[in-house]
N, CA and C atoms of all chains as a GROMACS GRO file, in nm:
protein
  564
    1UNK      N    1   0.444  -5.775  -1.874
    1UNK     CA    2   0.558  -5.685  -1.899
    1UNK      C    3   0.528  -5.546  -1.842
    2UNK      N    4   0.383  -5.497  -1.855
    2UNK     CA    5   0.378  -5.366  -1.849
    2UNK      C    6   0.345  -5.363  -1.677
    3UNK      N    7   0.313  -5.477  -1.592
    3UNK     CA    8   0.334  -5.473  -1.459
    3UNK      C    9   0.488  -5.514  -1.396
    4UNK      N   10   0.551  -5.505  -1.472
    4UNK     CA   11   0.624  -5.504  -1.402
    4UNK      C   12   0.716  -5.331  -1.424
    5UNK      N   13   0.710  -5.295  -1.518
    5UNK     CA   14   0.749  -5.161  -1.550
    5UNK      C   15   0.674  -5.080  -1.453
    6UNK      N   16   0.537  -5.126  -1.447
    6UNK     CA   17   0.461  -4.993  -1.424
    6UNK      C   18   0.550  -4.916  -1.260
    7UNK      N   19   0.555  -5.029  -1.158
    7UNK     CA   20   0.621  -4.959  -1.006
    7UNK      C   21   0.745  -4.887  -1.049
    8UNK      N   22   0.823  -4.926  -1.133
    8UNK     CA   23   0.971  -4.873  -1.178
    8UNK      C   24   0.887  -4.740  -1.235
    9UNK      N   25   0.826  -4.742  -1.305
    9UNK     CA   26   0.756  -4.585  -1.408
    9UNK      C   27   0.722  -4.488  -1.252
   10UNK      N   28   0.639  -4.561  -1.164
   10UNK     CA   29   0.585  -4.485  -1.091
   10UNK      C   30   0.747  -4.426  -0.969
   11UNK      N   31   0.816  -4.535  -0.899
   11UNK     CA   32   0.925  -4.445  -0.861
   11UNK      C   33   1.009  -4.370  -0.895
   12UNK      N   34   1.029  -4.372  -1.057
   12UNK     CA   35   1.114  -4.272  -1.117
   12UNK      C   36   1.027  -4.148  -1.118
   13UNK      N   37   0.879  -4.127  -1.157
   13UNK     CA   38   0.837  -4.017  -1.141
   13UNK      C   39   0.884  -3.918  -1.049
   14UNK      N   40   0.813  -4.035  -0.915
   14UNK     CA   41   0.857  -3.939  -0.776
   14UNK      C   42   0.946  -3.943  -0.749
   15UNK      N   43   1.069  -3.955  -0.784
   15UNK     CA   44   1.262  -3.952  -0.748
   15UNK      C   45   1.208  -3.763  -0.849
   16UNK      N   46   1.196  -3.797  -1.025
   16UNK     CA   47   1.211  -3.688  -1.038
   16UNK      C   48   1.128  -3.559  -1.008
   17UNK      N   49   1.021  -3.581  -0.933
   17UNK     CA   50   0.912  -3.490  -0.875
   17UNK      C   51   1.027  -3.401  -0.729
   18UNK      N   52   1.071  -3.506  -0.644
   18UNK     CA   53   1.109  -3.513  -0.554
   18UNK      C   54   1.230  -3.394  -0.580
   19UNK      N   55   1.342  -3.485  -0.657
   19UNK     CA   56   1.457  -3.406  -0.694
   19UNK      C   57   1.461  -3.261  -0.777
   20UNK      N   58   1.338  -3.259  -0.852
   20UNK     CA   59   1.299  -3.138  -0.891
   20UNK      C   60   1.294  -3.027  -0.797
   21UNK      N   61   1.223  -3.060  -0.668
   21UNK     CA   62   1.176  -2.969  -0.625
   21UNK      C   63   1.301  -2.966  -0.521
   22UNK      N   64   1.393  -3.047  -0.499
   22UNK     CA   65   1.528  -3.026  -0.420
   22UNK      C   66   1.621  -2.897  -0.478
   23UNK      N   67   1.642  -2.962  -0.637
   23UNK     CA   68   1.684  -2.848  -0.729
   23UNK      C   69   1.684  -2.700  -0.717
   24UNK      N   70   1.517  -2.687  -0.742
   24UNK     CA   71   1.466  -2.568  -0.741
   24UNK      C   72   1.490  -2.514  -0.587
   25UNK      N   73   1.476  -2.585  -0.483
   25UNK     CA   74   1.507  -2.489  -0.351
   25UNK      C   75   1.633  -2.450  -0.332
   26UNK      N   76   1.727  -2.534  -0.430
   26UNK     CA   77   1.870  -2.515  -0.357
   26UNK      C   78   1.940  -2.387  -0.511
   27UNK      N   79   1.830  -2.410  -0.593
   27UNK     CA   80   1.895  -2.292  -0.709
   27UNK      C   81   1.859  -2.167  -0.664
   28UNK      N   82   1.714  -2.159  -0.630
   28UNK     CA   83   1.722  -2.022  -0.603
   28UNK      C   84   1.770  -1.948  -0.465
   29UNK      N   85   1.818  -2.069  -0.370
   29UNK     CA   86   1.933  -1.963  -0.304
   29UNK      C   87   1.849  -1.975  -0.162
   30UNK      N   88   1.713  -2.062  -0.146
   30UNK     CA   89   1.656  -2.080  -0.055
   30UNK      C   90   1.733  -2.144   0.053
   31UNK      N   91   1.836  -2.212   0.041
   31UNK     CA   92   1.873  -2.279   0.145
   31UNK      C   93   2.067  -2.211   0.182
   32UNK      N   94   2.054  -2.086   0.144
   32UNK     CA   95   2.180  -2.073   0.112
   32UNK      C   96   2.189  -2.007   0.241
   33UNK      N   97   2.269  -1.864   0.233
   33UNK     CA   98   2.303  -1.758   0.336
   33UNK      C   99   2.155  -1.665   0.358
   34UNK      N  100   2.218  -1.572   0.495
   34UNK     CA  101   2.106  -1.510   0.491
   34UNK      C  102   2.090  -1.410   0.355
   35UNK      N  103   2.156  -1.389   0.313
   35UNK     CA  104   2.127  -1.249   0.209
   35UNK      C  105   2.080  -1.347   0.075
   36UNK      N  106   2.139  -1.433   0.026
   36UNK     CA  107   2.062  -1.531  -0.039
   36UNK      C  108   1.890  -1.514  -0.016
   37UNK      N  109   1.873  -1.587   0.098
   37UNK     CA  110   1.749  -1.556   0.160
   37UNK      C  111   1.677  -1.464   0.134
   38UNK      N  112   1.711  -1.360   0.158
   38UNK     CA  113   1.658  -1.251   0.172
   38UNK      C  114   1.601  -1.202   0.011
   39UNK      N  115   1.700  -1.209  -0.060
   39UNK     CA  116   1.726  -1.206  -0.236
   39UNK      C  117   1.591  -1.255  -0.285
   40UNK      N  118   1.615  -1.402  -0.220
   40UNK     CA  119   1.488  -1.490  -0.289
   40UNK      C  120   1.350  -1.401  -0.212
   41UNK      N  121   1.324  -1.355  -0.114
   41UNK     CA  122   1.218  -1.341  -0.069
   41UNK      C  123   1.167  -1.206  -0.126
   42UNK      N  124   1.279  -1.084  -0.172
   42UNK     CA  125   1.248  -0.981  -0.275
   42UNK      C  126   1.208  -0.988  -0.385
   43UNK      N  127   1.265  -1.122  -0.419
   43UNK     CA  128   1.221  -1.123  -0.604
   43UNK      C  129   1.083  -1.234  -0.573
   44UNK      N  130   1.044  -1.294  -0.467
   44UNK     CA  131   0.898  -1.397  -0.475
   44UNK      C  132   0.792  -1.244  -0.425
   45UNK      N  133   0.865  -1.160  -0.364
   45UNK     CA  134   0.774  -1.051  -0.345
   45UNK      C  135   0.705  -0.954  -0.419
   46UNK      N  136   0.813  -0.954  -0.557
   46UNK     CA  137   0.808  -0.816  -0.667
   46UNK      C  138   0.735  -0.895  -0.753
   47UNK      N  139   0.711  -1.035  -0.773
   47UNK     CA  140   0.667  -1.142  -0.902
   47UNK      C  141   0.596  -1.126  -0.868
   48UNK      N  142   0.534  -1.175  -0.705
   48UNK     CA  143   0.349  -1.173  -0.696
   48UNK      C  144   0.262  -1.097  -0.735
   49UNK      N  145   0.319  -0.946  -0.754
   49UNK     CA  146   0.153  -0.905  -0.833
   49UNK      C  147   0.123  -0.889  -0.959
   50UNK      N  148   0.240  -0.916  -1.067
   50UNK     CA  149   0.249  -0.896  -1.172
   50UNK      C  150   0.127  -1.110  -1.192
   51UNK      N  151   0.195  -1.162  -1.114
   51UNK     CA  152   0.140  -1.302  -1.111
   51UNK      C  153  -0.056  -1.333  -1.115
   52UNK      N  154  -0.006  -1.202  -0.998
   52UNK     CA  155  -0.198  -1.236  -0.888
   52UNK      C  156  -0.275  -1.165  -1.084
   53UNK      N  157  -0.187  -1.051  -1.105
   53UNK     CA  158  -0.277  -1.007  -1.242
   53UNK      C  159  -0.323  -1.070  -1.319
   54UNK      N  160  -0.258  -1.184  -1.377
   54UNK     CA  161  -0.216  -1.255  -1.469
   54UNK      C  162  -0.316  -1.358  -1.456
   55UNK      N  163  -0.304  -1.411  -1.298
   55UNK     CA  164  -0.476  -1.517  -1.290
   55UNK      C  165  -0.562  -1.437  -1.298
   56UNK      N  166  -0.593  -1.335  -1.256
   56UNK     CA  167  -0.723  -1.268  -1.237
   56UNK      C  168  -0.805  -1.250  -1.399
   57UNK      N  169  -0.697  -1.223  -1.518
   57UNK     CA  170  -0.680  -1.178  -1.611
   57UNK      C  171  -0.754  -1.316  -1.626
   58UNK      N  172  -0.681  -1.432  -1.648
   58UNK     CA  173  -0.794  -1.552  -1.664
   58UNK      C  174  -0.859  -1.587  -1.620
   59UNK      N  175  -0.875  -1.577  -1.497
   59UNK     CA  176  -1.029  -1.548  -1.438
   59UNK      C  177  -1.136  -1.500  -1.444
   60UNK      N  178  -1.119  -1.393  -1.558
   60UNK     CA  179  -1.203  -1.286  -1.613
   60UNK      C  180  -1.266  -1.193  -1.487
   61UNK      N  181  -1.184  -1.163  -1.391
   61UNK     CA  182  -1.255  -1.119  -1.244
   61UNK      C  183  -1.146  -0.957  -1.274
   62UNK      N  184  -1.082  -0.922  -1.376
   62UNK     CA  185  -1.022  -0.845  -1.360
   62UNK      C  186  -1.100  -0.678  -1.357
   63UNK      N  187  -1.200  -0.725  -1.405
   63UNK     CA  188  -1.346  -0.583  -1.364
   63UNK      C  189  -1.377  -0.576  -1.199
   64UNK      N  190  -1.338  -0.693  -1.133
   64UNK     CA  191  -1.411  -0.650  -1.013
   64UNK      C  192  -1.280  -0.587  -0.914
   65UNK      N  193  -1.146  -0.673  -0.901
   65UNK     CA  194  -1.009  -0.571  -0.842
   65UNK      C  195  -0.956  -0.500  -0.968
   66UNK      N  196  -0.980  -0.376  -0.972
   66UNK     CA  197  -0.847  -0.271  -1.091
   66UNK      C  198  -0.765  -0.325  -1.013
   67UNK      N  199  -0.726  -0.250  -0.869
   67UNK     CA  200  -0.584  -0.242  -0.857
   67UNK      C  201  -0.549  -0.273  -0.701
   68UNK      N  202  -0.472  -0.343  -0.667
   68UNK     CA  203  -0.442  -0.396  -0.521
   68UNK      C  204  -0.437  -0.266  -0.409
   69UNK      N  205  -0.503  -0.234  -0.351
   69UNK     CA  206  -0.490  -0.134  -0.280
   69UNK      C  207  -0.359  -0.139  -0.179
   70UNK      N  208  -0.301  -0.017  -0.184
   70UNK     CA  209  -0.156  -0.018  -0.116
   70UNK      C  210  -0.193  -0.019   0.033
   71UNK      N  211  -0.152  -0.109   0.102
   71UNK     CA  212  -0.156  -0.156   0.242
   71UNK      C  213  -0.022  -0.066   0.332
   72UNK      N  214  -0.047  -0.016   0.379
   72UNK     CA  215   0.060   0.071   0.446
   72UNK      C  216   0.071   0.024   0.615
   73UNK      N  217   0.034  -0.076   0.598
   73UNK     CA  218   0.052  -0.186   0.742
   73UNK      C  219   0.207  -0.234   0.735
   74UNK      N  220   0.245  -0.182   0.829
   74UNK     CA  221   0.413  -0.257   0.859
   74UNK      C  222   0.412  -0.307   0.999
   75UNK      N  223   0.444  -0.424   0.978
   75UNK     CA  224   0.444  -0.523   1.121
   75UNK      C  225   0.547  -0.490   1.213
   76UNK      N  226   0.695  -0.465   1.097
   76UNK     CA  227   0.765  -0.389   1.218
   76UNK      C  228   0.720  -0.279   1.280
   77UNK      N  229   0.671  -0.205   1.238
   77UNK     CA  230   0.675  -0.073   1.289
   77UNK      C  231   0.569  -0.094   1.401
   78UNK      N  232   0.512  -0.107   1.398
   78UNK     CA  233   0.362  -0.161   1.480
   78UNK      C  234   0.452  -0.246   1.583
   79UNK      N  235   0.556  -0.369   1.552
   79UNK     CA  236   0.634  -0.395   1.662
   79UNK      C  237   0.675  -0.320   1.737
   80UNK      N  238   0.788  -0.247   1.710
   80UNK     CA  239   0.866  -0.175   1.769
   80UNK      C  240   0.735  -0.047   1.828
   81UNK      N  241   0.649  -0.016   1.785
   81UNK     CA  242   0.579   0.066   1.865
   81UNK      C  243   0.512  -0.004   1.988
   82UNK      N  244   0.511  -0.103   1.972
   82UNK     CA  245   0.434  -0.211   2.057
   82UNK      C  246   0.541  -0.200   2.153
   83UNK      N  247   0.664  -0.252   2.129
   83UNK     CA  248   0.771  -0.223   2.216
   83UNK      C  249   0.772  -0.105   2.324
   84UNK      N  250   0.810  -0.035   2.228
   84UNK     CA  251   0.863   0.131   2.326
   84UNK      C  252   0.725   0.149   2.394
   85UNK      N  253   0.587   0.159   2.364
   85UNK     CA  254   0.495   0.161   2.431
   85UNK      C  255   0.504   0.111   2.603
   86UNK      N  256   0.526  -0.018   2.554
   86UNK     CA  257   0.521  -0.134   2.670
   86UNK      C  258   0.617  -0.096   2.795
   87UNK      N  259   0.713  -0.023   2.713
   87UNK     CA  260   0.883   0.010   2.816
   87UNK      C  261   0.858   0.096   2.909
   88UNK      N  262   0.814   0.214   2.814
   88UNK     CA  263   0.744   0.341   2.844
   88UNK      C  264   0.647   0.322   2.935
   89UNK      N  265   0.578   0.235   2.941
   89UNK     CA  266   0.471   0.247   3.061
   89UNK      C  267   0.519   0.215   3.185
   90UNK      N  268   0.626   0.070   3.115
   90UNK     CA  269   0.678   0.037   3.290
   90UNK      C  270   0.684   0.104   3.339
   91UNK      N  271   0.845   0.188   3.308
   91UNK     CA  272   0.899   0.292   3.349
   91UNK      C  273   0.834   0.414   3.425
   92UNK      N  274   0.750   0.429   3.362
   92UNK     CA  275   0.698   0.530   3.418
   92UNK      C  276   0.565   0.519   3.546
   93UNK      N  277   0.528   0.360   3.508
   93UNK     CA  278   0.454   0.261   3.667
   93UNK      C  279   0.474   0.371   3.792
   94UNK      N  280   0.579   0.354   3.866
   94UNK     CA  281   0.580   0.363   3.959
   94UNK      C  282   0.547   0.504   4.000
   95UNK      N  283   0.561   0.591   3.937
   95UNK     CA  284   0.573   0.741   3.896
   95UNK      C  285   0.406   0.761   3.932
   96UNK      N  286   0.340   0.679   3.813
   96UNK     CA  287   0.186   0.723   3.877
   96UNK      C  288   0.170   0.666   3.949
   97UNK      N  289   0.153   0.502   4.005
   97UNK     CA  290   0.096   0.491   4.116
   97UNK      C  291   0.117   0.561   4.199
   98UNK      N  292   0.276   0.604   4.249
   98UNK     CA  293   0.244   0.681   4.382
   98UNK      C  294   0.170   0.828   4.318
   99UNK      N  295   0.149   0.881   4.221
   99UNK     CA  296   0.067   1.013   4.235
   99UNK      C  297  -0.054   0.944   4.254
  100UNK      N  298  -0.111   0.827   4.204
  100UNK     CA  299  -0.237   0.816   4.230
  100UNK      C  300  -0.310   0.788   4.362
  101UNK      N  301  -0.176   0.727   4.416
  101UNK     CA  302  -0.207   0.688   4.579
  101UNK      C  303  -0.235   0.804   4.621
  102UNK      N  304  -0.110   0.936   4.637
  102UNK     CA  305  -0.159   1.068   4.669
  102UNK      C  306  -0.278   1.108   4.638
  103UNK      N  307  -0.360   1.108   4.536
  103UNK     CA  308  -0.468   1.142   4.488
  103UNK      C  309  -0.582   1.060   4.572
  104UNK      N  310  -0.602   0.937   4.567
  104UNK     CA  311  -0.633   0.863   4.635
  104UNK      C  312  -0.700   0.919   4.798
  105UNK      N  313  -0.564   0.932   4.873
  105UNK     CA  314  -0.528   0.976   5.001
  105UNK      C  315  -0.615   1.080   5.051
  106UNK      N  316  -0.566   1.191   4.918
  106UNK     CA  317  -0.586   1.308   4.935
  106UNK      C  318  -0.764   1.360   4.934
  107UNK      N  319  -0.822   1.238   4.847
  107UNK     CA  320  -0.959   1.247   4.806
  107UNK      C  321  -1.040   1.165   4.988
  108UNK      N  322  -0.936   1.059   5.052
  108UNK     CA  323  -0.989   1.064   5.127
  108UNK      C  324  -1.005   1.125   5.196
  109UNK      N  325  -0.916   1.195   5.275
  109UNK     CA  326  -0.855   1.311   5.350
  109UNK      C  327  -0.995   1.385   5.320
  110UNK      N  328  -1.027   1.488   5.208
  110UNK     CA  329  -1.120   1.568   5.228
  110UNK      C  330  -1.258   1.498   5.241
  111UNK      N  331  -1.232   1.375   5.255
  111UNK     CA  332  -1.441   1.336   5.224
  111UNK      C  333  -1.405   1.299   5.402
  112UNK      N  334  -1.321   1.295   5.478
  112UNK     CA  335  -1.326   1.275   5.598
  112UNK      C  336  -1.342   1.377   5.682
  113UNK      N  337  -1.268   1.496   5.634
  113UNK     CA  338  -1.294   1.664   5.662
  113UNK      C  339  -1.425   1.686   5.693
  114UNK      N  340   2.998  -0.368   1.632
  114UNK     CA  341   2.882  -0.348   1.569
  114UNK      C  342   2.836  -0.225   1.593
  115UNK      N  343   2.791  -0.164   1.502
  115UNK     CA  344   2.672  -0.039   1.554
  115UNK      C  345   2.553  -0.104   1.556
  116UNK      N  346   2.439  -0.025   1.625
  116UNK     CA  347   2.311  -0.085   1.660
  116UNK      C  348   2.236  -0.107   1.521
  117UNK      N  349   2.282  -0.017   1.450
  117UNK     CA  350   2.218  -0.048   1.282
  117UNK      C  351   2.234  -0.134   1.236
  118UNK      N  352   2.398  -0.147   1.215
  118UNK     CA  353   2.408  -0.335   1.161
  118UNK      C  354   2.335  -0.409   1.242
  119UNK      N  355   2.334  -0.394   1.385
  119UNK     CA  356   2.303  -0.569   1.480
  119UNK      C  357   2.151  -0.548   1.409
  120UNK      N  358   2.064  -0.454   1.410
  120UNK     CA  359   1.941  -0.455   1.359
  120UNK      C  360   1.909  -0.497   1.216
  121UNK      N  361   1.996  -0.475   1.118
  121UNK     CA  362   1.998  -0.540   0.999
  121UNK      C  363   2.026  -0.697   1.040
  122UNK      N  364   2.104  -0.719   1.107
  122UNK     CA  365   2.130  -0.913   1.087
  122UNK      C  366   2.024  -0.959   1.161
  123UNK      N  367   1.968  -0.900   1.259
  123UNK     CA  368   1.879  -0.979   1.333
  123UNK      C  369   1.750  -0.954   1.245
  124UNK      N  370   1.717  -0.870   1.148
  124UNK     CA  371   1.626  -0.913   1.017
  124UNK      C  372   1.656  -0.972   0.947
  125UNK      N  373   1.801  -0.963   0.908
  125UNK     CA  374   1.811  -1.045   0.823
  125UNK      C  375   1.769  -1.248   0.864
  126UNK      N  376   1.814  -1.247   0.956
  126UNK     CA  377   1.787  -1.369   1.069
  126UNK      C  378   1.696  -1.400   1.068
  127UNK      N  379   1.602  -1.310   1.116
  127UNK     CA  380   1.420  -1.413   1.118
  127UNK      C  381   1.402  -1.402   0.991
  128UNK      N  382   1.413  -1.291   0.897
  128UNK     CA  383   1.351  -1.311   0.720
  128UNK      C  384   1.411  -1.478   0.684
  129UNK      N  385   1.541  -1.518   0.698
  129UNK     CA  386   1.624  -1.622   0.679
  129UNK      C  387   1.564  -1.702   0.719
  130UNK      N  388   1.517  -1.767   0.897
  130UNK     CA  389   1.444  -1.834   0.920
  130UNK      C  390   1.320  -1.858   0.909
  131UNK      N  391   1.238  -1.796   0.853
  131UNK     CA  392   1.101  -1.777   0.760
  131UNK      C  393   1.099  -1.891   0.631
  132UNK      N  394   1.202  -1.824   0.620
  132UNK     CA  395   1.229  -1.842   0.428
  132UNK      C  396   1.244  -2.021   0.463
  133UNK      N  397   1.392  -2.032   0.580
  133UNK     CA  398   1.465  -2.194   0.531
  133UNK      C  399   1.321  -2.282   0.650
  134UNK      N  400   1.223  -2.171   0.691
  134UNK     CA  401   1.133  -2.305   0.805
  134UNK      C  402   1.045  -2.334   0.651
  135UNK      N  403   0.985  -2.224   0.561
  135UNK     CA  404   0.875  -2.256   0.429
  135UNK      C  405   0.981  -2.374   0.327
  136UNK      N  406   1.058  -2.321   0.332
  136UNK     CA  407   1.104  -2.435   0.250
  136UNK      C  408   1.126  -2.611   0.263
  137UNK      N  409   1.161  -2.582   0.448
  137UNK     CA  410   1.136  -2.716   0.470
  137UNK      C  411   1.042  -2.766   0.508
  138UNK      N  412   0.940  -2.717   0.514
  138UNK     CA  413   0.790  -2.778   0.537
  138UNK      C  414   0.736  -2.781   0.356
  139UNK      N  415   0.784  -2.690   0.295
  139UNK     CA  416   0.732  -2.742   0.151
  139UNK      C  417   0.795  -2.905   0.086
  140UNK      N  418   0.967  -2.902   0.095
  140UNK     CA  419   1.027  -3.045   0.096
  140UNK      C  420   0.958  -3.130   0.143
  141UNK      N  421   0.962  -3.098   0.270
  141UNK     CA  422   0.917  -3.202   0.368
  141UNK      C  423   0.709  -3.276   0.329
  142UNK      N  424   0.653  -3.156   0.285
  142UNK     CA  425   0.525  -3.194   0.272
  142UNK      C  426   0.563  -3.288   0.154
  143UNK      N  427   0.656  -3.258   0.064
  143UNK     CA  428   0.638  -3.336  -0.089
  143UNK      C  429   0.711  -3.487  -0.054
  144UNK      N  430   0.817  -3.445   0.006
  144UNK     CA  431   0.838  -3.611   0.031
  144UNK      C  432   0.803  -3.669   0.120
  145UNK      N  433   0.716  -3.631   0.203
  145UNK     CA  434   0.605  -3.746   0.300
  145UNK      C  435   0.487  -3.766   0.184
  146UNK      N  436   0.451  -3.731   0.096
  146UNK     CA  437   0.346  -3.766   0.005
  146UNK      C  438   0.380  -3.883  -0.012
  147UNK      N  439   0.524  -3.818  -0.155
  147UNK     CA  440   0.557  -3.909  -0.271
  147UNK      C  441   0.644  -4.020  -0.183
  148UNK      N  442   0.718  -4.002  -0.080
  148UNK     CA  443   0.772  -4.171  -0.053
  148UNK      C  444   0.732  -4.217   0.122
  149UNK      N  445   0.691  -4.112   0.163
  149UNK     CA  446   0.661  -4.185   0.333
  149UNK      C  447   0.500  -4.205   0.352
  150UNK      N  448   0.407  -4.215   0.245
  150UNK     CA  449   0.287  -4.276   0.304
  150UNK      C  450   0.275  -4.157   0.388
  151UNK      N  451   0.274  -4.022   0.368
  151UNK     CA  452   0.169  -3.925   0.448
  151UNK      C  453   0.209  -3.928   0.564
  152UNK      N  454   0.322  -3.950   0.632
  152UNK     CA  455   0.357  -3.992   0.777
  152UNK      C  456   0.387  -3.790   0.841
  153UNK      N  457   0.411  -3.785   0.914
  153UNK     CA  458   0.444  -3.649   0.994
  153UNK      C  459   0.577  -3.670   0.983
  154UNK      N  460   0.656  -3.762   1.049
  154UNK     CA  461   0.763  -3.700   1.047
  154UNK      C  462   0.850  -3.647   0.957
  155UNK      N  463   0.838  -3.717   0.834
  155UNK     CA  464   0.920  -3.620   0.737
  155UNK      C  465   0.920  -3.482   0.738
  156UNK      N  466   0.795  -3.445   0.761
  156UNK     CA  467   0.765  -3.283   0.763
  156UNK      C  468   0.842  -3.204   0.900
  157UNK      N  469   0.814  -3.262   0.989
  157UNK     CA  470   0.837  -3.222   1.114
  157UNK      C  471   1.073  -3.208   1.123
  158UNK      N  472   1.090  -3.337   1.062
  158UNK     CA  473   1.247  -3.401   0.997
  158UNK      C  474   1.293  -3.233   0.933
  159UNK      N  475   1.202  -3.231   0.802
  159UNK     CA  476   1.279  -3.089   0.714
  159UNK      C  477   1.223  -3.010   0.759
  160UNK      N  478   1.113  -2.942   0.797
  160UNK     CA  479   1.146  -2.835   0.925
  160UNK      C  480   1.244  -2.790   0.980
  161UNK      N  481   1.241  -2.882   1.076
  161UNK     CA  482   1.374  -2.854   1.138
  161UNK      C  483   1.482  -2.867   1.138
  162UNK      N  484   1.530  -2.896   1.025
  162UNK     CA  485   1.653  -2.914   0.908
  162UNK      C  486   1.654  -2.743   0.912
  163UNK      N  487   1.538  -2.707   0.819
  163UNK     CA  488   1.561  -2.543   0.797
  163UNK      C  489   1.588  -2.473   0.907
  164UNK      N  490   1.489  -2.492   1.060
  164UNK     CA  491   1.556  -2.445   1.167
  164UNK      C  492   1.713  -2.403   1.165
  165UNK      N  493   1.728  -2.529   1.163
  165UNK     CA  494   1.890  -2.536   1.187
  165UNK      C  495   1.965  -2.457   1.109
  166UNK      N  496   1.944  -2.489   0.963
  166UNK     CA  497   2.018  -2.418   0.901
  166UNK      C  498   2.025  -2.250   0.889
  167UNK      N  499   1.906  -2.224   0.965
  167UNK     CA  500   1.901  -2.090   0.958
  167UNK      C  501   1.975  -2.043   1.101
  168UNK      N  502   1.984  -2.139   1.202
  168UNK     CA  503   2.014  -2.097   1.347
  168UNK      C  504   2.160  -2.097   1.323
  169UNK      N  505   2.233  -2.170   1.231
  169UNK     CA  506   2.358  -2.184   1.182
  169UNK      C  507   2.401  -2.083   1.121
  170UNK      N  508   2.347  -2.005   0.993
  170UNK     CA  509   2.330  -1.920   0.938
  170UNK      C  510   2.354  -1.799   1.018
  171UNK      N  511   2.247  -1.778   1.146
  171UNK     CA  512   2.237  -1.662   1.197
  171UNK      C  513   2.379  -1.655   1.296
  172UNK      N  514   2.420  -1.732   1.383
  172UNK     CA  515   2.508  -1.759   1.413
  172UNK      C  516   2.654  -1.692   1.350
  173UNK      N  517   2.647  -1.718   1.233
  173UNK     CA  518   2.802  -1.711   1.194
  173UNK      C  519   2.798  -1.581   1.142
  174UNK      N  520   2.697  -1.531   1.076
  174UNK     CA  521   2.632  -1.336   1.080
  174UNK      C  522   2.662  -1.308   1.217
  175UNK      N  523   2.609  -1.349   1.287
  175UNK     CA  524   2.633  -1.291   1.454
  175UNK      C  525   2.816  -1.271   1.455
  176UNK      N  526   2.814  -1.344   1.440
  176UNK     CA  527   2.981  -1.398   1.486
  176UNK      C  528   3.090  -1.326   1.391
  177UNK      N  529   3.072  -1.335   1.254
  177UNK     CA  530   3.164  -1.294   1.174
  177UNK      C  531   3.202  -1.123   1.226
  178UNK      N  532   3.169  -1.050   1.283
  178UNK     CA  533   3.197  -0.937   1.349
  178UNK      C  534   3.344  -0.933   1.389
  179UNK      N  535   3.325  -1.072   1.478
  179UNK     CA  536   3.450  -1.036   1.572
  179UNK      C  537   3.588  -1.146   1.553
  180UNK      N  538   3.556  -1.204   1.441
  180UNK     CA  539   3.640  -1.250   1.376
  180UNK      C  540   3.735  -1.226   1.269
  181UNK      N  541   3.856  -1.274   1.286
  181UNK     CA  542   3.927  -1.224   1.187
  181UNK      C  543   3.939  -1.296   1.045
  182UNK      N  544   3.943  -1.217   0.955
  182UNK     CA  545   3.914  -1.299   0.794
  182UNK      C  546   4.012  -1.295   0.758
  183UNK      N  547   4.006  -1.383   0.642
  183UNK     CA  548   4.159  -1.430   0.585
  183UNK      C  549   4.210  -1.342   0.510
  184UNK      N  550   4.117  -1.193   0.466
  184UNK     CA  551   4.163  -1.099   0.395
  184UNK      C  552   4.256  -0.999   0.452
  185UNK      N  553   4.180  -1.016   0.593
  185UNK     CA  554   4.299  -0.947   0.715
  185UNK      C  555   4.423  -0.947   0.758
  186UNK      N  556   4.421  -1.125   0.736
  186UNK     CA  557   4.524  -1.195   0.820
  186UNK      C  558   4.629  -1.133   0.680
  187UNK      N  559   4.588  -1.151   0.582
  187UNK     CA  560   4.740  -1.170   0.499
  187UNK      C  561   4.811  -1.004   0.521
  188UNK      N  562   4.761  -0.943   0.561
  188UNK     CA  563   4.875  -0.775   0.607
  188UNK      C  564   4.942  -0.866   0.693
   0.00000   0.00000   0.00000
């Protein structure tokens, strides 16, 4: 009796393991619009450190981090500087080479003098 | 558009596609466990489910600009 239950016990688990976790992506808005999106990714952002505390706290490791040091690394910004950098140089390519050619020229010019 | 909005949707866009690619590689990892025998494609399947739905997503943000809404139409 109990082999034949047991495969039925075991696929209902994973239907509700499965569907659980369908649930949960489609409640909190993960699969919705972008601002949905976005929503969910503010509030998984603001939970994490109150969270990371909370293990550490049972970890008993909370003597060795006090406090998350504020990271003032922004990827955009560092993008977009990466950007305009890159533009900026093109642009302005051609500008030095020819001064450097002049320079160049000009350095030969006198060592030929 | 002003350049401010197009710069808000096109964050909003990749944050969106971030979000719907983690989610479908998280689906996707749990149900290649629990019913496909560990296989790849499921994962690879909801992946790019989220792709989509986010390329869909971004799309109609793109688009809704220059479209007219039904709040419009009724003047």
């Amino acid at each position: 009796m109990a082999a034949r239950i047991w495969p039925l016990v075991k696929l209902a688990t994973k239907v509700t393991i499965a569907g659980g976790a369908v649930y949960v992506a489609c409640d909190s808005g993960l699969l919705g619009s972008s601002e949905q999106g976005s929503e969910a990714l503010e509030k998984a952002k603001a939970a994490v450190p109150p969270a990371l505390q909370d293990w550490m706290k049972y970890f008993g490791l909370e003597a060795q981090l006090p406090t998350m040091p504020k990271i003032e690394f922004s990827p955009v910004n560092s993008w977009n500087a990466g950007v305009r950098w890159t533009i900026s140089s093109l642009s302005e390519a051609p500008t030095r080479a020819s001064e450097y050619t002049n320079q160049g020229l000009q350095y030969v010019k006198d060592l030929i003098k | 558009m002003s350049e401010k909005e197009l710069g808000k949707k096109w964050d909003r866009c990749l944050a969106d596609g971030v979000t719907k690619l983690g989610t479908g590689l998280g689906l996707g990892i749990v149900f290649s466990v629990l019913f496909f025998k560990r296989r790849t494609w499921p994962i690879t399947l909801f992946s790019g489910a989220g792709l989509g739905m986010a390329y869909a997503n971004c799309q109609n943000d793109l688009r809704s600009h220059y479209l007219l809404h039904r709040s419009e139409k009724e003047q």
